[in-house]
Phi, psi and omega in degrees: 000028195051035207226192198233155164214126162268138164222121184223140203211157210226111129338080204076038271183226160117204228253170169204137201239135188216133189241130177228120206239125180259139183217170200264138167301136155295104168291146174196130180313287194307349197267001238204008197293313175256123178301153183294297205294356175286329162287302189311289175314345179290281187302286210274016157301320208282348180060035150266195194232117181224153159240165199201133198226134193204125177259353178270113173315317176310300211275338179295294188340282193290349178280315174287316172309298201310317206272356164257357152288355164274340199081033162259126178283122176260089191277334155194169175244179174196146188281348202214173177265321193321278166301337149340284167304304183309345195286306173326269172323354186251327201267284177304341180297323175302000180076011179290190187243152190208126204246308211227161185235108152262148195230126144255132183298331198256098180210172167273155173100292203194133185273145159295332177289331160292335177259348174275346160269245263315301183286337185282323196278310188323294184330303195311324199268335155247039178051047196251118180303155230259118144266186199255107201288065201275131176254116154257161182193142196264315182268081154260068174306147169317294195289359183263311163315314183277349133303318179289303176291359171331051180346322200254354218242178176332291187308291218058010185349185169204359151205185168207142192194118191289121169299155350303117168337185102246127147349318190272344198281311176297326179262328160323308177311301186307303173298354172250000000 
């Protein structure tokens, strides 16, 4: 079928498999409701600046496609909550802009809830405006969403978004 197949797998761990088949898009009136350049004038006047935190290569890839296809300049990723921070804390020492965060929660290393308090107490500790934290995740139970969106609680997410992603879903986030 012409098609790829990935594997990538951690010892005590275990494996993830991405199978990739190319077939023809499905048009669909809903997927398809907001024009890219229409979104881009909407999104990218504001100039914003995102990182993108993933330990699956696939899920950056397309989480950087949606933001350029939004106009958000994606300025770096990371595989871990770890490298997350440290990027964070780096991206801001230049005194660069840094607007949106997306977090996967399920990562090695560093959990996504440990690297968005890490990142929530720097902001707190330099005085620093909040960027905009959206946590995705594939494993989402209720009470785990509701530790993130907590207002009062550690994380503060200001979204959660359930995998498989959407574009639109992602540009709600961004547009509010």
């Amino acid at each position: 079928m012409e098609g790829d197949i990935k594997v990538f797998s951690r010892e005590g761990k275990g494996s993830s498999f991405i199978i990739c088949i190319p077939v023809d898009p499905i048009v669909s009136e809903t997927r398809h409701l907001l024009q890219i350049e229409s979104i881009k004038n909407i999104v990218g006047p504001k100039n914003l600046k995102a990182m993108v935190v993933d330990d699956i290569p696939l899920n950056n890839i397309i989480l950087k496609d949606f933001f350029v296809k939004m106009g958000v300049e994606v300025v770096d990723s990371a595989e871990n909550g770890e490298s997350a921070c440290e990027k964070f804390k780096n991206i801001l020492a230049r005194r660069d802009q840094l607007n949106i965060v997306t977090m996967d929660l399920d990562m090695p290393i560093m959990d996504g809830k440990a690297a968005a308090k890490v990142i929530r107490n720097f902001e707190i500790e330099n005085d620093l405006d909040p960027c905009l934290l959206v946590i995705t995740s594939g494993n989402s139970i209720e009470s785990e969403i509701k530790e993130c969106m907590d207002p009062s609680g550690e994380i503060r997410a200001d979204a959660f978004l359930k995998k498989p992603l959407s574009m639109e879903d992602l540009i709600r986030v961004v547009m509010s």
